[in-house]
Structures are given as C-alpha cells and as structure tokens.
DSSP file (Angstrom, degrees, kcal/mol; ACC not computed):
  #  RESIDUE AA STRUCTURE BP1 BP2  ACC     N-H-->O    O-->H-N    N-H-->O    O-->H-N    TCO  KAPPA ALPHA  PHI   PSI    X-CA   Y-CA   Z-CA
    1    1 A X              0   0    0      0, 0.0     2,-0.5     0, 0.0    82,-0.2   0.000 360.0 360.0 360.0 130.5  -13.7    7.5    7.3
    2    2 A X        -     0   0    0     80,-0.3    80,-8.1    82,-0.1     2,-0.3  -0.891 360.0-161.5 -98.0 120.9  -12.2    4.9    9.0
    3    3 A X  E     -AB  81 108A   0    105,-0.6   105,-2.0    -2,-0.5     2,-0.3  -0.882  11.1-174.4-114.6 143.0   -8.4    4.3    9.2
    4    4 A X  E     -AB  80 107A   0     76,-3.7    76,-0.9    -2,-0.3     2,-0.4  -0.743  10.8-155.7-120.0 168.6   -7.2    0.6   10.2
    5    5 A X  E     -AB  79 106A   0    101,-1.4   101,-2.1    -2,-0.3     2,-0.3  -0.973   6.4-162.5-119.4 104.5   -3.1   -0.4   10.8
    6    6 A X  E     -A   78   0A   0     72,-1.6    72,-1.7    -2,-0.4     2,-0.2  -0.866   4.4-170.0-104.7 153.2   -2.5   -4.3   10.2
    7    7 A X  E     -A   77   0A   0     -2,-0.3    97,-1.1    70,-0.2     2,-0.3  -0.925   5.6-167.3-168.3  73.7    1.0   -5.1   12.0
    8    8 A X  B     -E  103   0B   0     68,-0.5    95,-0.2    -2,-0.2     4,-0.1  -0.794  22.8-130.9 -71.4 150.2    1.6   -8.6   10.8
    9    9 A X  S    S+     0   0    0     93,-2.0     2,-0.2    -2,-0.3    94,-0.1  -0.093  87.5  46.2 -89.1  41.0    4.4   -9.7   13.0
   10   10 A X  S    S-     0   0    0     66,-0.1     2,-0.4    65,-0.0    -2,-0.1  -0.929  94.5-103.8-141.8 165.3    6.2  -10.8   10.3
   11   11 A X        -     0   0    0     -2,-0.2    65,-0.2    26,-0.0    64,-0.1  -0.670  46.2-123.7 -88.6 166.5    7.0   -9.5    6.9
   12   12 A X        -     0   0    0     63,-2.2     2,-0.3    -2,-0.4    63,-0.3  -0.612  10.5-131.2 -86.6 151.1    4.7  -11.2    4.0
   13   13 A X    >>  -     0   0    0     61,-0.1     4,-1.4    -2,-0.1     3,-1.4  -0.771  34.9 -97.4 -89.5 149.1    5.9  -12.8    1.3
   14   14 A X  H >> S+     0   0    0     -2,-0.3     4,-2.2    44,-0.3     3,-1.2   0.629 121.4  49.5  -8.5 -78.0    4.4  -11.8   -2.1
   15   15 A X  H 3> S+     0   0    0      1,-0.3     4,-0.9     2,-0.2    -1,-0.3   0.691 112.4  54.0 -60.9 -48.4    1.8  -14.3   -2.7
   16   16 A X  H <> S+     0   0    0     -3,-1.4     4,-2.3     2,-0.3    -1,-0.3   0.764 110.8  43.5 -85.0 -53.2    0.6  -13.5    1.0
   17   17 A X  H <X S+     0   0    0     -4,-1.4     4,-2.0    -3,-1.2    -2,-0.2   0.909 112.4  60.1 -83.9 -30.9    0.2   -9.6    0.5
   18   18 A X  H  < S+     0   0    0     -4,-2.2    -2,-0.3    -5,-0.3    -1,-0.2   0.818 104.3  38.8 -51.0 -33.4   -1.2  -10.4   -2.5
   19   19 A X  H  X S+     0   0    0     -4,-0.9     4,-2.4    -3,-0.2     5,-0.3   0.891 108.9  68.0 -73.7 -45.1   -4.2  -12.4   -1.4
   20   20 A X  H  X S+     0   0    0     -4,-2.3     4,-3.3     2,-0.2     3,-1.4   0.918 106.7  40.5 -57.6 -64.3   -4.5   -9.7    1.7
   21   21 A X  H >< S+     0   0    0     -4,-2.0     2,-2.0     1,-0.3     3,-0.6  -0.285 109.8  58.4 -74.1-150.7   -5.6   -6.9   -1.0
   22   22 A X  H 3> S+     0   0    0      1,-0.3     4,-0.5     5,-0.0    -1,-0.3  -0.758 112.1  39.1  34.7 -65.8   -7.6   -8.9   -3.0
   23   23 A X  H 3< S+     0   0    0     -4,-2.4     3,-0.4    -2,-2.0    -1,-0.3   0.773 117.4  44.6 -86.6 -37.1   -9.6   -9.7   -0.6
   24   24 A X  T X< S+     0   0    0     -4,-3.3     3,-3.7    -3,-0.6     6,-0.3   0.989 109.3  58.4 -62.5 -55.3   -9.7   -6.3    1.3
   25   25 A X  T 34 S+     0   0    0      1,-0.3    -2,-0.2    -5,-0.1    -1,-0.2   0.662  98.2  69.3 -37.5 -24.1  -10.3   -4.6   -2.2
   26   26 A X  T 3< S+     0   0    0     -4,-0.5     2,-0.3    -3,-0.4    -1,-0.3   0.655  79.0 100.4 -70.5 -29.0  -13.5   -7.1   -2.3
   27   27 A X  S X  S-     0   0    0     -3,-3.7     3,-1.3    -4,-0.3    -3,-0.0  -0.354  74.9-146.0 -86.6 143.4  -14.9   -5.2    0.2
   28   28 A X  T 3  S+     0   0    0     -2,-0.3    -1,-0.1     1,-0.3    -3,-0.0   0.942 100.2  48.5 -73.1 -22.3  -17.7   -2.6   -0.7
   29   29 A X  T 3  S+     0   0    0      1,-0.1    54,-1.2    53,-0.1     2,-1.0   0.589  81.8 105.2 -83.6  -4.0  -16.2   -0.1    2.3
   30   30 A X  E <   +C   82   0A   0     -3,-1.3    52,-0.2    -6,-0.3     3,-0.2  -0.560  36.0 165.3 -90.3  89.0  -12.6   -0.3    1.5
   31   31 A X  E     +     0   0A   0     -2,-1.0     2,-0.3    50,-0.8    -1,-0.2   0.967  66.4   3.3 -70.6 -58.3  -11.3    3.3   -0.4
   32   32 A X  E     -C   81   0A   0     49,-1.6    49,-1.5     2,-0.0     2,-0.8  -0.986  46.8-163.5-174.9 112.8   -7.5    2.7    0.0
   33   33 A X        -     0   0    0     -2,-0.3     2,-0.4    47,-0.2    47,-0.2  -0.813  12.9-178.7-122.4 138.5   -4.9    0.6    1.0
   34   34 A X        -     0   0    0     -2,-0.8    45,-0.7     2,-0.0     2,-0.4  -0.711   9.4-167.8 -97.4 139.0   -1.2    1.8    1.5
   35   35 A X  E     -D   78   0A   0     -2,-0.4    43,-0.2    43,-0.2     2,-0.2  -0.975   6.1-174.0-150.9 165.6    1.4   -0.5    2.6
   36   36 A X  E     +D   77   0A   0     41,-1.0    40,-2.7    -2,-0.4    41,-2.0  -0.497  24.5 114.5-130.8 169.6    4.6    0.2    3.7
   37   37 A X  E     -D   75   0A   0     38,-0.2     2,-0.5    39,-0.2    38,-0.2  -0.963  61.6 -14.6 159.3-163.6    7.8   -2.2    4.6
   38   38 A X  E     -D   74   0A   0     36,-1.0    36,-1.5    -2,-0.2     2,-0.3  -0.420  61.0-114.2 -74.7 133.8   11.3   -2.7    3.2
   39   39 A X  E     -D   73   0A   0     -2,-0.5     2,-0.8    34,-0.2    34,-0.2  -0.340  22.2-172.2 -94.3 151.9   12.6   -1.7    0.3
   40   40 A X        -     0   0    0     32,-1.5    -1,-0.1    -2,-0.3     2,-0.1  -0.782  19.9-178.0-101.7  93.6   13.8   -4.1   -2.9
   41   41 A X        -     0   0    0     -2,-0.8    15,-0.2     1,-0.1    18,-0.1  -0.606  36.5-115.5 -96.5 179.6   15.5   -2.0   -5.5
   42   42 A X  S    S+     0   0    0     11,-0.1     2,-0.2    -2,-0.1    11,-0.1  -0.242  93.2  34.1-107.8  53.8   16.8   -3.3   -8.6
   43   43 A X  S    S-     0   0    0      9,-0.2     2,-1.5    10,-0.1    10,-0.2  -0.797  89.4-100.5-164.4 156.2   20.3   -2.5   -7.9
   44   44 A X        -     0   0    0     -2,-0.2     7,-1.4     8,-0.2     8,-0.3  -0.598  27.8-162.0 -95.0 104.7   22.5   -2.5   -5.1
   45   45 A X        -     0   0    0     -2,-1.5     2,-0.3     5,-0.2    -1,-0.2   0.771  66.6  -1.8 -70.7 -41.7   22.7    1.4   -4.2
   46   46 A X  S    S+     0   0    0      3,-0.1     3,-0.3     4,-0.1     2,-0.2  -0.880  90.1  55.8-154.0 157.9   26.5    1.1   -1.7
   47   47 A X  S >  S-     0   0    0     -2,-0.3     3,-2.3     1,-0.1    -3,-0.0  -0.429  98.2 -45.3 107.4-179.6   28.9   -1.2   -0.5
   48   48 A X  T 3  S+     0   0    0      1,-0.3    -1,-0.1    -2,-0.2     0, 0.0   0.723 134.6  52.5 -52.1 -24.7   31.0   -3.6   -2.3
   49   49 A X  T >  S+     0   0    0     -3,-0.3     3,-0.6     3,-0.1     2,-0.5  -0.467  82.2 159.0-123.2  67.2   28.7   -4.9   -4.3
   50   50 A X  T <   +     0   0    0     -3,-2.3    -5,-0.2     1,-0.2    -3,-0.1  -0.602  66.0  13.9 -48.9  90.0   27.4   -1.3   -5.7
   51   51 A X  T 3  S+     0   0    0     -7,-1.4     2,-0.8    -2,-0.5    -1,-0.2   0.445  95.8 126.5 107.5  -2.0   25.6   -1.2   -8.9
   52   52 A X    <   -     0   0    0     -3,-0.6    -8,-0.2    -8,-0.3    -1,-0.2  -0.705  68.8 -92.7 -79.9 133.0   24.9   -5.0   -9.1
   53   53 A X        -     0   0    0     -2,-0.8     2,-0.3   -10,-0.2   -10,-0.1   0.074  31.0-135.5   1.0  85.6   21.7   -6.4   -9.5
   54   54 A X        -     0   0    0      1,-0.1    -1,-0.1     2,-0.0   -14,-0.0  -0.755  14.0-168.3-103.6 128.9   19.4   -7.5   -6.3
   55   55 A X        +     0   0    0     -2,-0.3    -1,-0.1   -13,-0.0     2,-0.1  -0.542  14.7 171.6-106.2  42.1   18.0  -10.7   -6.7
   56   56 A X    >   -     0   0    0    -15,-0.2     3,-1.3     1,-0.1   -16,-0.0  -0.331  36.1-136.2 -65.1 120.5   15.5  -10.8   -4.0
   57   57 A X  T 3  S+     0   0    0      1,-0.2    -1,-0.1    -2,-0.1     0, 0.0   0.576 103.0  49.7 -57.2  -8.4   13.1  -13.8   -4.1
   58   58 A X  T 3  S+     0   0    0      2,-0.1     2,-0.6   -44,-0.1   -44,-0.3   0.271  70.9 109.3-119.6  18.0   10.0  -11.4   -3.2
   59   59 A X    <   +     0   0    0     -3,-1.3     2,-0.2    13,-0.1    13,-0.1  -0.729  59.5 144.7 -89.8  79.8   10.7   -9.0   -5.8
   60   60 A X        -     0   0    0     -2,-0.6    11,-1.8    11,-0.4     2,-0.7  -0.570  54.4-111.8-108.5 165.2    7.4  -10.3   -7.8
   61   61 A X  E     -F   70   0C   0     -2,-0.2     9,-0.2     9,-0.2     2,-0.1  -0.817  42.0-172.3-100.0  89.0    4.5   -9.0  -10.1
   62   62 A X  E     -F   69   0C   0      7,-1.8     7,-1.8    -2,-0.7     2,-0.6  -0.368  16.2-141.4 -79.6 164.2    1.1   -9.2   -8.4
   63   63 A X  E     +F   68   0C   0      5,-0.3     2,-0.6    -2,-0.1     3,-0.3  -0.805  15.2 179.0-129.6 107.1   -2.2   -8.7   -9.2
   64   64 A X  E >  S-F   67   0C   0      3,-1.4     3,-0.6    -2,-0.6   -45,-0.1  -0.906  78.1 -16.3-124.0 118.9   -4.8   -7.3   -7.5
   65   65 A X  T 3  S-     0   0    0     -2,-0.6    -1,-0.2     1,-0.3     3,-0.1   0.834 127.9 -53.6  83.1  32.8   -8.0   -6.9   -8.4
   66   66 A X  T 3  S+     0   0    0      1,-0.3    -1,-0.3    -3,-0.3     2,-0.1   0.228 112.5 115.4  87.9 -22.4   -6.9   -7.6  -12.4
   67   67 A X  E <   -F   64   0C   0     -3,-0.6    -3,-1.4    86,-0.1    -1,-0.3  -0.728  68.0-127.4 -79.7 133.9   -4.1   -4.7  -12.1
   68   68 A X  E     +F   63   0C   0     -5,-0.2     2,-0.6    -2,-0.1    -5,-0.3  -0.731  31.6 177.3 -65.1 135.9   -0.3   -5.6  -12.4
   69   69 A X  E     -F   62   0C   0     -7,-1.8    -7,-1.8    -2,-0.3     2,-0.6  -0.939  20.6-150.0-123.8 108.3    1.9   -4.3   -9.3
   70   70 A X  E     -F   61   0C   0     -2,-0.6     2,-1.8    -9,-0.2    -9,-0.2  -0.628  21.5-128.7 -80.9 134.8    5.1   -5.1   -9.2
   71   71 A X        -     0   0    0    -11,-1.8   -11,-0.4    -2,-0.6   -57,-0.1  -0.601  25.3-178.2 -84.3 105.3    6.0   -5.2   -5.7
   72   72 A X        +     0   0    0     -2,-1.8   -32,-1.5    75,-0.2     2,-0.2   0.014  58.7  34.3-102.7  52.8    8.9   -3.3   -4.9
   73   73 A X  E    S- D   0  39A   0    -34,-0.2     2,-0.3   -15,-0.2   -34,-0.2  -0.721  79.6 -95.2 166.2 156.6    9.2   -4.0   -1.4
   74   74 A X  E     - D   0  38A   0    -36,-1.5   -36,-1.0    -2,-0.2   -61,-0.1  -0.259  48.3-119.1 -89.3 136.2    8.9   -6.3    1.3
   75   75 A X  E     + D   0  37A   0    -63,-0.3   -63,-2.2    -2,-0.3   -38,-0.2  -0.388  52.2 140.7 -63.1 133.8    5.4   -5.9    3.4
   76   76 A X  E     +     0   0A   0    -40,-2.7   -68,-0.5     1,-0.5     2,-0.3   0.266  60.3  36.6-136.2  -3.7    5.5   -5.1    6.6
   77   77 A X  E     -AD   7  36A   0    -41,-2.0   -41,-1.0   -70,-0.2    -1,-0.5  -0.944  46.5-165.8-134.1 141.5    2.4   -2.6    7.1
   78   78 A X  E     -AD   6  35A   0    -72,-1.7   -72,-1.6    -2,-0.3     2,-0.3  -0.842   2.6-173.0-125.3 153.8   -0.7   -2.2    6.0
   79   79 A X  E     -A    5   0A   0    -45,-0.7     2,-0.3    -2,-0.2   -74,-0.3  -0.788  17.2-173.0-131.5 172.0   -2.7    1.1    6.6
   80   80 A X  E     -A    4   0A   0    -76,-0.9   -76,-3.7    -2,-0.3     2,-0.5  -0.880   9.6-152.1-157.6 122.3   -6.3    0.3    5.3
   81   81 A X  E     -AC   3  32A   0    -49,-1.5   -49,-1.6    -2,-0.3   -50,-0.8  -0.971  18.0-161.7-134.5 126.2   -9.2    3.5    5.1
   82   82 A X  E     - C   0  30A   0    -80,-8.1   -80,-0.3    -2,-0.5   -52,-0.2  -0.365  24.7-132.7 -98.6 168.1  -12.5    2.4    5.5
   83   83 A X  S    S-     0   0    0    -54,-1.2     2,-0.4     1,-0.2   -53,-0.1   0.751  86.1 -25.6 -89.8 -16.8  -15.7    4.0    4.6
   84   84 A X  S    S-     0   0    0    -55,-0.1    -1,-0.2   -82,-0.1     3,-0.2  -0.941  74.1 -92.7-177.8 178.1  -17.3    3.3    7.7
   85   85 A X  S >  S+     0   0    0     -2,-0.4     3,-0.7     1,-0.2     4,-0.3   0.416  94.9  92.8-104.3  15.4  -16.9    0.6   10.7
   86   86 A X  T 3  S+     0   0    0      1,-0.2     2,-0.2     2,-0.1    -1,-0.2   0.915  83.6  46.5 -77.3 -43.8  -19.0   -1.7    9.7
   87   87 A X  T 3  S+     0   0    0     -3,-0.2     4,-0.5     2,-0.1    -1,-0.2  -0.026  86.0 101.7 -87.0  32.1  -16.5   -4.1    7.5
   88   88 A X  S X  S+     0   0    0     -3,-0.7     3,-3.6    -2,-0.2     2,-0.9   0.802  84.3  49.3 -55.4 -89.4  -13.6   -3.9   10.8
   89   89 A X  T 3  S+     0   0    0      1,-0.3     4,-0.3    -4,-0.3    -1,-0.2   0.221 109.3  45.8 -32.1 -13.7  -14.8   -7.3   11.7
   90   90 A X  T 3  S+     0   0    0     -2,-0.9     4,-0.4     2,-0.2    -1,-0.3   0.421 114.1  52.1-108.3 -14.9  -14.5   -8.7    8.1
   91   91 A X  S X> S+     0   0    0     -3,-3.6     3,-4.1    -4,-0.5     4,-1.4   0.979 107.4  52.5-105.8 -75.5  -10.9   -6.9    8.0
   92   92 A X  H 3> S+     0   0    0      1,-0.4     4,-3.9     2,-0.3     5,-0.2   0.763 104.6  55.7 -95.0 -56.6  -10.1   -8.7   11.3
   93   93 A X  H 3> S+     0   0    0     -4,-0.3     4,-0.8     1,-0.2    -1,-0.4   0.850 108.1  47.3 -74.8 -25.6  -11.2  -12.3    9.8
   94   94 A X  H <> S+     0   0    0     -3,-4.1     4,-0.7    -4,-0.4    -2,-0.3   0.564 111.8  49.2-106.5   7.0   -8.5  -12.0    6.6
   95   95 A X  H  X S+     0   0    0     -4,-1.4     4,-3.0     2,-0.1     3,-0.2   0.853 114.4  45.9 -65.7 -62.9   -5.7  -10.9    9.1
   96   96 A X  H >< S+     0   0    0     -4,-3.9     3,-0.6     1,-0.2     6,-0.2   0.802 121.0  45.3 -48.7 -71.2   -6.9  -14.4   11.6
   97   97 A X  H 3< S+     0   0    0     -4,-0.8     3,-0.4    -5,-0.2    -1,-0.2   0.687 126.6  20.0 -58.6 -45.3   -6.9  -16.4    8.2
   98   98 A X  H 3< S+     0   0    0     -4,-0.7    -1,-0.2    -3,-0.2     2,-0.2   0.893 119.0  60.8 -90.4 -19.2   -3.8  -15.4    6.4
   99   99 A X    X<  +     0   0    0     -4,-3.0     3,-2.2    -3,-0.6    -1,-0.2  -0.347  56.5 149.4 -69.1  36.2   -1.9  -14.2    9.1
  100  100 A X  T 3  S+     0   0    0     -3,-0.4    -1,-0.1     1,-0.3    -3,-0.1   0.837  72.8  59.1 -45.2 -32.7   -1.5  -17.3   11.5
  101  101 A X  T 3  S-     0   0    0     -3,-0.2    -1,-0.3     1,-0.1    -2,-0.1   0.884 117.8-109.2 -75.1 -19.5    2.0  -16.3   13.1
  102  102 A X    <   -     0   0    0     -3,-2.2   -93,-2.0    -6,-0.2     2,-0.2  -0.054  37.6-139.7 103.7 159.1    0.1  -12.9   14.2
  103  103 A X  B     -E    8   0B   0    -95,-0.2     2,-1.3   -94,-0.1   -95,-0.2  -0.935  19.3-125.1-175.5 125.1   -0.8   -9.2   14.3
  104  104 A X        -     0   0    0    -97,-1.1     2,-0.3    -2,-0.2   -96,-0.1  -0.393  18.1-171.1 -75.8  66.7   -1.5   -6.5   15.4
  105  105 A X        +     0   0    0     -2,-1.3     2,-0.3   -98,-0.1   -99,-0.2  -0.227  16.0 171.3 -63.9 111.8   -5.0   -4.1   14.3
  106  106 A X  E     -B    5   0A   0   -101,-2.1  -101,-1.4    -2,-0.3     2,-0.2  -0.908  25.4-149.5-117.2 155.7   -5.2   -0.4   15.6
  107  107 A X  E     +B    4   0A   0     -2,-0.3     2,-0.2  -103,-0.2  -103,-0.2  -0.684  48.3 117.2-110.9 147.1   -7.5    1.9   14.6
  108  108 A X  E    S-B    3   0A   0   -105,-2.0  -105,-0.6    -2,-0.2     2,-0.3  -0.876  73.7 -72.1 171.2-158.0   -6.0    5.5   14.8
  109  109 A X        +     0   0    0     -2,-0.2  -104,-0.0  -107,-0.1  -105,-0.0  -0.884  59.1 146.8-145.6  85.9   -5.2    8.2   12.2
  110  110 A X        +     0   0    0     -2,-0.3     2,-0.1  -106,-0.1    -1,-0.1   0.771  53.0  72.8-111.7  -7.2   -2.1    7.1    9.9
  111  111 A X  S    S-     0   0    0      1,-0.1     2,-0.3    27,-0.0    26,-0.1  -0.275  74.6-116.2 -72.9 164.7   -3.1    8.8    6.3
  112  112 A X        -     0   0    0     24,-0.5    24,-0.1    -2,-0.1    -1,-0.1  -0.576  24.0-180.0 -83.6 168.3   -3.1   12.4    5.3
  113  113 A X        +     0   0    0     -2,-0.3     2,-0.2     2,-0.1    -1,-0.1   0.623  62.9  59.4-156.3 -11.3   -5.3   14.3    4.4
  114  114 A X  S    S-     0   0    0      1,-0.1     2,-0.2    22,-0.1    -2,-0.0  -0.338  88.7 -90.0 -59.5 169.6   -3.7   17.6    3.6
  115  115 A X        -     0   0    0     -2,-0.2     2,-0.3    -3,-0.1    -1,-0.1  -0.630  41.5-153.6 -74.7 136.9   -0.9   18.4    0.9
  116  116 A X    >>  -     0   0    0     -2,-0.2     3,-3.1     1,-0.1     4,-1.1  -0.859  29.9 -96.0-113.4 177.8    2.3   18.0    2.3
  117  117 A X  H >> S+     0   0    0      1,-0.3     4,-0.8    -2,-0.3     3,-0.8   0.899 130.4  52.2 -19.7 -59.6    5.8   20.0    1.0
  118  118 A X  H 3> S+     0   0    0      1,-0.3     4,-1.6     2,-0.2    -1,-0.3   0.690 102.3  58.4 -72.8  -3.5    6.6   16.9   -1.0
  119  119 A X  H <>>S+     0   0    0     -3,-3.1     4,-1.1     1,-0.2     5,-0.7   0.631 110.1  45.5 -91.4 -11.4    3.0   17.1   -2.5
  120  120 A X  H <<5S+     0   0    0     -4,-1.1     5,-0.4    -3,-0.8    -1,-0.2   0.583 108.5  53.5 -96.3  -7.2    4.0   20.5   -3.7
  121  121 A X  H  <5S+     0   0    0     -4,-0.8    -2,-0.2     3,-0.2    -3,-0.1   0.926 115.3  42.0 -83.1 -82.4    7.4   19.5   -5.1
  122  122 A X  H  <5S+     0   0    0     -4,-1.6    -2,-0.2     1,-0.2    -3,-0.2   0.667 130.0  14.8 -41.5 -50.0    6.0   16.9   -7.1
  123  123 A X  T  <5S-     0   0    0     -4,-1.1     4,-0.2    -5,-0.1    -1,-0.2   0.695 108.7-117.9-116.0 -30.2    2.5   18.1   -8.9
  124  124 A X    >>< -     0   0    0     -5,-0.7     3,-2.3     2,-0.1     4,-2.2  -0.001  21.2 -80.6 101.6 134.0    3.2   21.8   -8.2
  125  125 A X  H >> S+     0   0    0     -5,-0.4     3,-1.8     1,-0.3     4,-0.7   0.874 131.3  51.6 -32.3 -91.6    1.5   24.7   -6.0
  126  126 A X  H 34 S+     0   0    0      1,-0.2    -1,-0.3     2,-0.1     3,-0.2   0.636 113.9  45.6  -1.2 -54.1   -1.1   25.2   -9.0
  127  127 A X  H X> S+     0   0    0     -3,-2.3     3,-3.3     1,-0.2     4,-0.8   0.868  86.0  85.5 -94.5 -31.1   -2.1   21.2   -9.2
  128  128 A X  H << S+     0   0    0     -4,-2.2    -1,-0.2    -3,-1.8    -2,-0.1   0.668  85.9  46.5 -85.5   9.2   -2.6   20.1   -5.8
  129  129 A X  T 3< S+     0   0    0     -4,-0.7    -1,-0.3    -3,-0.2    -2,-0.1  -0.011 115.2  55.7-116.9  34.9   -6.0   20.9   -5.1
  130  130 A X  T <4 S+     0   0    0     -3,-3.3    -2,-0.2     2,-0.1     3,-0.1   0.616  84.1  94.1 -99.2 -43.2   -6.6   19.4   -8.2
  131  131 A X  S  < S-     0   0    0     -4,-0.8     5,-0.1     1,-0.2     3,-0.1  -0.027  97.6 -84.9 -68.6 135.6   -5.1   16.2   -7.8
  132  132 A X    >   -     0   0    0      1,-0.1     3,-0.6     2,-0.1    -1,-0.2  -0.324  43.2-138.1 -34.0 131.9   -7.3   12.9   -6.6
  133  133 A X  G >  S+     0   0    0      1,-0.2     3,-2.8     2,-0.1    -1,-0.1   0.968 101.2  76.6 -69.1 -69.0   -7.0   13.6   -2.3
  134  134 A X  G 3  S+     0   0    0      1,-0.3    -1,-0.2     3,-0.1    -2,-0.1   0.580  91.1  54.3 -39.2 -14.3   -6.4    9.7   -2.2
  135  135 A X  G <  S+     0   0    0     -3,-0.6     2,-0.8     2,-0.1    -1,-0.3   0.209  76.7 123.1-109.1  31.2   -2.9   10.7   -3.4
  136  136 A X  S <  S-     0   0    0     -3,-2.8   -24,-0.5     1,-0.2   -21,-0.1  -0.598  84.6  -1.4 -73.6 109.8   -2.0   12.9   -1.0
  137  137 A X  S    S+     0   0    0     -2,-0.8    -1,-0.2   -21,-0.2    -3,-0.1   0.418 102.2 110.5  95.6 -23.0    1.1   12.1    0.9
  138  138 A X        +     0   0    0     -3,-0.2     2,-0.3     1,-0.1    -2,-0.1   0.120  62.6  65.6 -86.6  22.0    1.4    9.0   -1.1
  139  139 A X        -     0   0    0     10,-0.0     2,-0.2     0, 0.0   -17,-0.1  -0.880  68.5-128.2-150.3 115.4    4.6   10.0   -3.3
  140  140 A X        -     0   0    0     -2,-0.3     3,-0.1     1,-0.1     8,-0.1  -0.602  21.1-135.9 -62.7 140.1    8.1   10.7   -3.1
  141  141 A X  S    S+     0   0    0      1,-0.2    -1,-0.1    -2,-0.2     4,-0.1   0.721 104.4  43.7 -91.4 -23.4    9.2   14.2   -4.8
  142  142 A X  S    S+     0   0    0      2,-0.1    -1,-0.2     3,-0.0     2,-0.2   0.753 100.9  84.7 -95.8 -25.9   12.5   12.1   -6.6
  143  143 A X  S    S-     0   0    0     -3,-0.1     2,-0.3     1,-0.1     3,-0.1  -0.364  88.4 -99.9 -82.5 157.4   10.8    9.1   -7.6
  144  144 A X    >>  -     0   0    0     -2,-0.2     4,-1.6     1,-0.1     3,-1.4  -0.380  28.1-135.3 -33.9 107.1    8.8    8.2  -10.6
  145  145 A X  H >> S+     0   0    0     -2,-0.3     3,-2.6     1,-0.2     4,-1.1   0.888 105.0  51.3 -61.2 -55.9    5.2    8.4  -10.0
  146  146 A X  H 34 S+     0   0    0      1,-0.3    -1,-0.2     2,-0.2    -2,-0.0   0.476 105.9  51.6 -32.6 -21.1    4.6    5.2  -11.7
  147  147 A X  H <4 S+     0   0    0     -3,-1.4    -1,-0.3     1,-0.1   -75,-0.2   0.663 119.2  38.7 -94.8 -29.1    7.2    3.3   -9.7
  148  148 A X  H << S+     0   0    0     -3,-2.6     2,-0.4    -4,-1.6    -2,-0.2   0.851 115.3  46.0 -94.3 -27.4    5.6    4.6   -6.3
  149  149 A X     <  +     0   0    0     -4,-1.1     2,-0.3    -5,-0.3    -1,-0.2  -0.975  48.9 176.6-143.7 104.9    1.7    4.5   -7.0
  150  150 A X        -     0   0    0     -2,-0.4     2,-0.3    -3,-0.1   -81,-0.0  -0.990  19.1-145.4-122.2 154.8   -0.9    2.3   -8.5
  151  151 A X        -     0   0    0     -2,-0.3     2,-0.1     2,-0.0    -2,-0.0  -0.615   9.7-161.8-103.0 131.9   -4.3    2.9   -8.7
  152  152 A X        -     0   0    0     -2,-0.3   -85,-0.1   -85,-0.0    -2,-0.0  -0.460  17.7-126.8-136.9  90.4   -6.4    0.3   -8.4
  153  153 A X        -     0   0    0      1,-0.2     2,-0.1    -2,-0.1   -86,-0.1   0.300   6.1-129.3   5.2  99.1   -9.9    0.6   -9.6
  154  154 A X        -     0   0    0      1,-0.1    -1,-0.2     2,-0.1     5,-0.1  -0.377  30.4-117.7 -83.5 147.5  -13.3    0.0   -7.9
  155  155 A X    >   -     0   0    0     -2,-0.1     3,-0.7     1,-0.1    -1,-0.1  -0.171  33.1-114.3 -63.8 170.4  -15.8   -2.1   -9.9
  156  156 A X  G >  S+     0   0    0      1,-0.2     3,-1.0     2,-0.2    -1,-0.1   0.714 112.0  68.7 -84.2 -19.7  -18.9    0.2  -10.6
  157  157 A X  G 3  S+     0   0    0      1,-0.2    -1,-0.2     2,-0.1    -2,-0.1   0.807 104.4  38.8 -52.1 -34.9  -21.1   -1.8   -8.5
  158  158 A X  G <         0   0    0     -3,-0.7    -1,-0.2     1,-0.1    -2,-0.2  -0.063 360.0 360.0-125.3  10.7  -19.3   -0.7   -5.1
  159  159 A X    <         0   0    0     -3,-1.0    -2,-0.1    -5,-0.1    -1,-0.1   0.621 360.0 360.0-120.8 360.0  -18.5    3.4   -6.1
C-alpha cells in the first residue's frame, strides 16, 4: 500500500474537490481517500453571533461516484492510499489539470492502521477488530458516524 498527500496550495471549492475524487475513485488502484481541511458547521458554535446559522457558499452536496456527500468542510488536504505505485503518475496528472494555482504530492505514511483510543470509544473494545480497517482512525468519538464518514463503493469490476 501506497499512501499519497496532495497539498493544493489553495483550499478547493466544492465543485473542484468534487471532480478530484471522481476521478481518483476511477482509478482501479485507489482503496481510500481521506480529506481533511476547514470546518463548515451548520451553526455558529461562539462569539456574538452564537447559535446562528453559517451560510458558507461551499457548504454543498456532492457526488462522487453516484453517492451523495454533503461536504462539511472546506478542502484543504487530500491523503490518497494506493494499491500499488503504478497509478502515482495518473494521480500527478489530475492534480496538474485541476489544480493550476499548485501543489504539493508527498508520498509518506499519513493513515492508520491500528485502532486508536478514539476507535475504542466509539465502536467499543469488543468491535474493533471487527470493524472494516479502512475506518480506522477515521472518526471522531462525539460525532455522528454518519456526519463524519461515507463510504463510497467500488464498482465490481475494480475489487
């Protein structure tokens, strides 16, 4: 297993991260991509305007690969885990193309692959060497799973 880092040097707008998995999901080596950036809640947790509504323009519903996601936050990382190194170079070609303003690809080790504490909070001692490995690390112990995690399904041709 290959783990990749895309760094755009900007954050993406919706439409933008949206094409990027699409088009990585397309690829037959691609198990899982996580991505990370700022977060868009639907209220405004402090300050003066506490408990209102945030009305963020990049607070969307996407679709990748026929699944809805609502994005709730703005991209600024991508972690991408490959089956192998053969599709880098194809990873490398939908950064140059959607990414024009630029970015940064390391190869490195940014997943888990153990259980952590919070993986034990959440599913419980008992479950978590039960649990899909691909959601390892991948959850906050307070949040919803459904609000943190969507699955999105490889065609039967490519598993």
């Amino acid at each position: 297993m290959i783990e990749l880092e895309v760094f755009p040097h900007r954050y993406l707008k919706a439409e933008t991260t949206e094409k990027f998995l699409n088009r990585a999901y397309s690829l037959s080596k691609v198990q899982r991509v996580v991505i990370h950036g700022e977060s868009l809640p639907n209220k405004v947790g402090y300050g003066p305007a506490k408990g209102t509504p945030v009305n963020h323009s990049e607070k969307k519903e996407i679709t990748v690969k026929g699944v809805p996601v609502e994005l709730m936050l703005q991209v600024g990382r991508l972690w991408v885990l490959l089956d192998d190194e053969s599709e880098i170079e194809k990873i490398e070609e939908i950064c140059k193309d959607l990414f024009p303003f630029g970015y940064r690809l390391t190869k490195g080790k940014f997943l888990r692959n153990d259980p952590t504490v919070s993986d034990f909070i959440k599913y419980g001692e008992s479950a978590v060497d039960d649990i899909d490995k691909r959601l390892l690390g991948a959850t906050d112990p307070r949040s919803k799973f459904d609000s943190s995690v969507t699955i999105i399904p490889k065609s039967e041709k490519n598993e």
